[in-house]
N, C-alpha and C positions, 0 to 999 in steps of 0.2 A: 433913038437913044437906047443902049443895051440897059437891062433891069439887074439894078445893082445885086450882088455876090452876096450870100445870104451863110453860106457854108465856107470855111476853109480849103482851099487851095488843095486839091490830091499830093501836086508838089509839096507844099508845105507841107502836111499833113507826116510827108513819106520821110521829110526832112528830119522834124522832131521826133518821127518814132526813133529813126535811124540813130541822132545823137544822145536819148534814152537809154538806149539798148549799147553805145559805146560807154556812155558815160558807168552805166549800173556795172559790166565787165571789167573794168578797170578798177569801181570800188569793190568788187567780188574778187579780183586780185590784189590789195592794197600791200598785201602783205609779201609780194614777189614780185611788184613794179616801182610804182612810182617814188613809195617814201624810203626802201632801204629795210625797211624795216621784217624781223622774220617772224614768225609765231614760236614765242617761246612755253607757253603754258601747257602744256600735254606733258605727260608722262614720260610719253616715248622719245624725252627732247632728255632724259636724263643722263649726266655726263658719266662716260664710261669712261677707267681708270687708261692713261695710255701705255702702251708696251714700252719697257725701257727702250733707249737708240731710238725713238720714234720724234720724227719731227711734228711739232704743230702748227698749223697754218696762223699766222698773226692777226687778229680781231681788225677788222677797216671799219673805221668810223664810217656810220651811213648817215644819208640825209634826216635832217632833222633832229640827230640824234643828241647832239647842243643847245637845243630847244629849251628855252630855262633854266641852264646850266648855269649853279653859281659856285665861285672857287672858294665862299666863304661857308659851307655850309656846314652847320654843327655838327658834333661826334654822339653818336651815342643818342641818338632822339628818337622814343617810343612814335611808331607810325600806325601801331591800332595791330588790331587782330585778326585774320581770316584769309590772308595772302602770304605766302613763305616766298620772296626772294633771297634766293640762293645759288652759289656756281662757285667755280674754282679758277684762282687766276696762274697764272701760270706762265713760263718762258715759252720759245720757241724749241727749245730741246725737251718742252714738255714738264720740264723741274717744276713741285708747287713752289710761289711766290709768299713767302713769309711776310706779315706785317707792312702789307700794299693795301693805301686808302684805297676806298670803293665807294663812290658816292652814288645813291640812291633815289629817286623821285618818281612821283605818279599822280595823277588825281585821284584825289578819291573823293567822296559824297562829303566828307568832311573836313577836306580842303586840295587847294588847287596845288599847279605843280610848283609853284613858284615858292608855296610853305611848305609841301609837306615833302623833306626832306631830311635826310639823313650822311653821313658817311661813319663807314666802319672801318676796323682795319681786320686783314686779312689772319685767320688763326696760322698754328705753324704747318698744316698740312695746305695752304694755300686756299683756303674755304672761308667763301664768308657768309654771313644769313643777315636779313631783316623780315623783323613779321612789322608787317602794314593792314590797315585794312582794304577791303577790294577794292580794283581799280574800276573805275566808272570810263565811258564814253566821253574823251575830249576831238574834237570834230572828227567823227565819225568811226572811230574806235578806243579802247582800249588800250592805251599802253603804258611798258616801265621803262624806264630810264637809267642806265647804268654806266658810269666814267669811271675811269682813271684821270687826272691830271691836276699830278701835283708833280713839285719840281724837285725831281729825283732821278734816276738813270733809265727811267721805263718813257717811251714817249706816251703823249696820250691818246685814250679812244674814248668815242661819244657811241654808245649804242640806242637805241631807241628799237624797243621790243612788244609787240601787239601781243597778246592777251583775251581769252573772253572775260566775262563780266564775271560767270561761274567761276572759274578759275582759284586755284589755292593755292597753286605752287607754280612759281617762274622759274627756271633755271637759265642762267644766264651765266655762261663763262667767259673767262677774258684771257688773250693771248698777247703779252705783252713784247714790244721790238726794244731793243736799248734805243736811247736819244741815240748818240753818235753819229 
């Protein structure tokens, strides 16, 4: 009778490192694979004005990006202080979009995404802001959440936008397509 196995399997052993090391690469990528989702918080994400005649690529909802999206949520509601969401929405011929809701959401330390919300509407150069406080870590990162979709001639998009924890300023613009 062989003397029972006292150590794990080399096989195995080689197995779990192997799924480790895929699994940690794919969350070291999060932000250019699986959820859609881009890093909006840096600096260098800041939106430059576009050349007249210039066309803009239309915003495509990414996954996740409807993730506690409610169509009811209030105007105008203070989200705390230390994070500036901000961006400019805009046509496809690049024109700013006047007086376009823009709805807002994130965790943060002092509430989840399903409260802490907001929608604004758009100033006349196509700009909108919310100060929130910082976003925290909902499974496994940081992120903001930005819509259009209300029922008006622009179709809608769901973004979902990663963020570090540091972070102060998101920019996050929006390229809006008609319904039609």
């Amino acid at each position: 009778m062989p003397a029972p196995r006292t150590r794990p399997h080399p096989v195995a052993v080689t197995a779990v490192l192997l799924l480790v090391a895929m699994i940690a690469a794919l969350l070291w990528r999060s932000d250019e694979s699986g959820t859609g989702a881009r890093d909006v918080g840096s600096v260098s994400d800041l939106p430059v004005a576009a050349a007249p005649g210039t066309a803009c690529a239309p915003s495509i909802t990414n996954p996740g990006g409807r993730n506690n999206y409610r169509a009811d949520a209030p105007y105008d509601v203070p989200l705390g202080r230390g994070l500036v969401i901000t961006g400019v929405v805009r046509d496809t011929a690049c024109r700013p979009l006047p007086g376009v809701p823009v709805q807002v959401w994130l965790q943060t330390a002092g509430g989840s995404e399903r409260e802490n919300r907001t929608t604004v509407l758009t100033g006349p150069d196509g700009r909108y802001r919310v100060d929130s406080d910082p976003a925290v870590a909902q499974f496994g990162e940081p992120n903001v959440h930005v819509a259009h979709d209300v029922d008006d001639p622009w179709r809608s998009v769901f973004l979902r936008n990663v963020i570090d924890s540091a972070d102060t300023l998101a920019v996050v613009d929006l390229t809006l397509v008609p319904r039609s």
